[in-house]
C-alpha positions, 0 to 999 in steps of 0.5 A: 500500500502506498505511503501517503495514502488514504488508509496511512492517513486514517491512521497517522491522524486517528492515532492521536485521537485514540490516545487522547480518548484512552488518556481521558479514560485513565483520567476519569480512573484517577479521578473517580475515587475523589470526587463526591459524585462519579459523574464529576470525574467522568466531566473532567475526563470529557472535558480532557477529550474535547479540549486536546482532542479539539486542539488537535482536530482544528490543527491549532498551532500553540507553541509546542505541547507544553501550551497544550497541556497546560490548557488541557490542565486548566480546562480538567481543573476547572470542570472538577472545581465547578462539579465538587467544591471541596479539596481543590488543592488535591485536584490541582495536585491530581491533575499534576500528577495526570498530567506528569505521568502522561509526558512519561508514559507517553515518552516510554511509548515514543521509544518503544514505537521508535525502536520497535519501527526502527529494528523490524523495519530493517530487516531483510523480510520487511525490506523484501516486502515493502507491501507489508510496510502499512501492517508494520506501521499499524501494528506498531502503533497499536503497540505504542497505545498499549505500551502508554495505557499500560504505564498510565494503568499501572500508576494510576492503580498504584496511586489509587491503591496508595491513595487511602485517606481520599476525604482528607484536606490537603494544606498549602505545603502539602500540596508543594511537597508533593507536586514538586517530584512531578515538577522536578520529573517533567523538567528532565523529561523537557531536557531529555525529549529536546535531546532525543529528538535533536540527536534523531535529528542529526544522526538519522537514528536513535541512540540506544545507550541514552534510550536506555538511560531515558527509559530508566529516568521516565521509570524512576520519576513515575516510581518517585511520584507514586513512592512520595504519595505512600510516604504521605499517606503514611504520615496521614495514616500515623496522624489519624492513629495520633488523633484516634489516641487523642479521641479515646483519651478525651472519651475516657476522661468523659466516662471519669467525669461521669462516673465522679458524678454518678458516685457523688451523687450516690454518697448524697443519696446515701447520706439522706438515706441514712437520715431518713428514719430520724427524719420520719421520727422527728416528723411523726413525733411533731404530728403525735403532739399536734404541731402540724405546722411545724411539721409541714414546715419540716416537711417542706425542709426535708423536700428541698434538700431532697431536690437539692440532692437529686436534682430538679433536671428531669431529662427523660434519661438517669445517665442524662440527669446526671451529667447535666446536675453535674454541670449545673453544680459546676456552673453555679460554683464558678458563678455561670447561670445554666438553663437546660431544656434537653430532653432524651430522645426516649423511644428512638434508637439513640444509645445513651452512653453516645449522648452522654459523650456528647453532653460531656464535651459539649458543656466542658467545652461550654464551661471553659468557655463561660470561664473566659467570659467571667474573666473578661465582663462578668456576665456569663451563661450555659444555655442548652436545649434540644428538640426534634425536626422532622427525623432529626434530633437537635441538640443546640448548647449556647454558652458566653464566649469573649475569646477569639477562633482560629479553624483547624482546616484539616478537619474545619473545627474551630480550636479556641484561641485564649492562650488557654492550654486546653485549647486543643482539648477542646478541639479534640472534643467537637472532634468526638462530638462530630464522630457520634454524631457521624454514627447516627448520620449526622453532623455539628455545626459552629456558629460564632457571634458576638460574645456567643458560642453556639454548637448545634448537633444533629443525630438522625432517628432513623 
């Protein structure tokens, strides 16, 4: 079949389409995991297609195949931007990384096309049928989509089986710590492409000692930016496990706290148990001589001190009780005025223990908080409540706060900043809160207004 024909040119131009379609696919693999809908990955996959593919469809001369990328890289980024809000550093670091390991797969499969074209093409059967020249050509570019999709599958599996903290944030100087492999990779492949086509270009043939110093350079980088990846989950994997440590710490702290006020309150009880036949004696003795008044007003003593010990919060739940009698006995000792409208969420699936650390850290951290604003101003309060909406149960806590809030962008919860040594404490119990509140697929919220700190949790009942 004659060079030049119209079979030669179906193939030298639907070679480059091809690529750009399987590249879009292997995009779309990368993606997938990390958008919060697949059809978000499967727009920025479209999106690569169109643009390079439109790019090179309308034979638009930019200045080389950095400017093209680079506006491939722009059109992806900005599709996953607009699909899913969240985590843009980790898509400006995915479509780096796509994009690094496209230039060294494709270049792996440039020298595989070359040296395989070259080799066969020279042989004495190919230079004895020159009628087969066309096979030899479309057999070797099907070898050099597969030798590219093969490298860009392998990475791709390889980063995604890396890949596993997906949800986490990822800061400013994690992002430059980890693009940089790939920066520093596609400058030398710039630096060797340039090269390799200058010296093809002068000796009308490859080299194959710096092929395969190449070759060994493209594999290099693409280990490098998948060995940087592991090594960063790894820290992740190491700071969750420090995290998980610190969470369990703070919940064995709540069942402490719970437990000192489940036993103070029993010694108050049995100290009124213990008294309690010289009470009835005394009062029957005053009804024996007919001195009801003093009796009723004995009577009426004997009550209060009966509220006083067992408190006058009726949540629905004993282990509720206690905690929030705890806390309004804390409160009044520091001077903070306390409301409570919580109620227990009788009848619903909802374990009490899971209430319980949520009532613990919310009204610590309460009041540390109202403590801070006694110091500052004297008018301090606890305020807590809770209701039901629709499926949802709420649980609002309100508490004065003068100080200032710096957010943890990792995890987006605030950690108070006071100069107050529990700061972090505090953070690592909305962080608790937040995990109960996860297991009934729920959430809390942080709402900051002048002079006042508001937490609102959320636990659906089914």
């Amino acid at each position: 079949m004659e060079q030049g024909g119209t079979w030669w040119k179906a193939v030298f131009y639907g070679l480059p389409v091809s690529e750009v379609v399987l590249m879009g696919c292997c995009l779309y693999r990368l993606t997938a995991p990390f958008m919060e809908r697949k059809k978000g990955a499967l727009r920025a996959g479209m999106a690569y297609v169109l643009v390079m593919g439109g790019i090179y469809v309308l034979s638009l001369r930019l200045e080389g195949l950095s400017l093209r990328r680079m506006m491939g890289a722009l059109a992806v980024f900005l599709v996953m931007c607009r699909t899913d809000r969240r985590n843009y550093g980790q898509k400006a670091f995915l479509v780096q990384t796509f994009f690094s390991l496209h230039r060294f797969a494709g270049a792996v499969a440039e020298m595989v096309y070359d040296n395989l074209y070259y080799f066969i093409g020279n042989t004495d059967y190919a230079t004895a049928h020159p009628d087969l020249s066309f096979a030899l050509y479309v057999g070797v570019c099907g070898i050099y989509l597969a030798a590219e999709l093969l490298f860009m599958g392998v990475s791709v599996w390889f980063i995604l089986r890396t890949y596993v903290y997906r949800d986490t944030g990822m800061s400013k100087k994690e992002l430059f710590v980890l693009m940089t492999p790939s920066f520093l990779g596609v400058t030398g492949y710039w630096a060797i492409w340039h090269y390799r086509n200058f010296y093809i270009a002068e000796i009308q043939r490859n080299s194959d000692f710096y092929d395969m110093l190449s070759l060994f350079y493209y594999i290099v980088a693409m280990v490098t930016i998948v060995a940087v990846i592991a090594l960063y989950q790894s820290i992740k994997a190491g700071q969750e496990e420090r995290m998980q440590n610190k969470l369990l710490a703070v919940q064995v702290e709540d069942i402490r706290r719970h437990i000192a006020q489940v036993e103070n309150l029993y010694q108050d009880i049995r100290g009124l148990r213990h008294d309690m036949a010289n009470h009835i004696a005394t009062l029957e003795g005053l009804y024996e001589v007919d001195r009801a008044e003093e009796a009723k007003a004995y009577g009426t003593q004997l009550k209060n001190a009966l509220s006083q010990t067992t408190g006058q919060l009726k949540s629905g739940n004993p282990v509720t009780d206690v905690i929030l009698l705890g806390v309004k006995k804390e409160a009044e000792k520091r001077g903070i005025a306390f409301q409570s409208a919580f109620y227990y969420p009788t009848g619903s699936h909802v374990d009490a223990f899971d209430i319980s650390v949520v009532l613990n850290n919310a009204l610590q951290n309460a009041l540390e908080n109202a403590a801070e604003s006694e110091k500052e101003d004297g008018k301090t309060y606890i305020r807590i409540r809770s209701y039901r909406r629709n499926n949802a149960y709420m649980i609002e806590v309100r508490n004065s706060f003068p100080g200032t809030v710096q957010w943890d962008a990792p995890n987006g919860l605030p950690v108070t900043s006071k100069g107050k040594k529990d700061s972090q404490s505090h953070g690592y119990g909305l962080a608790n809160i937040r995990r109960v509140a996860g297991k009934y697929s729920g959430d809390i919220a942080v709402d900051i207004r002048e002079g006042e700190f508001c937490l609102n949790i959320m636990l659906m009942m089914e």
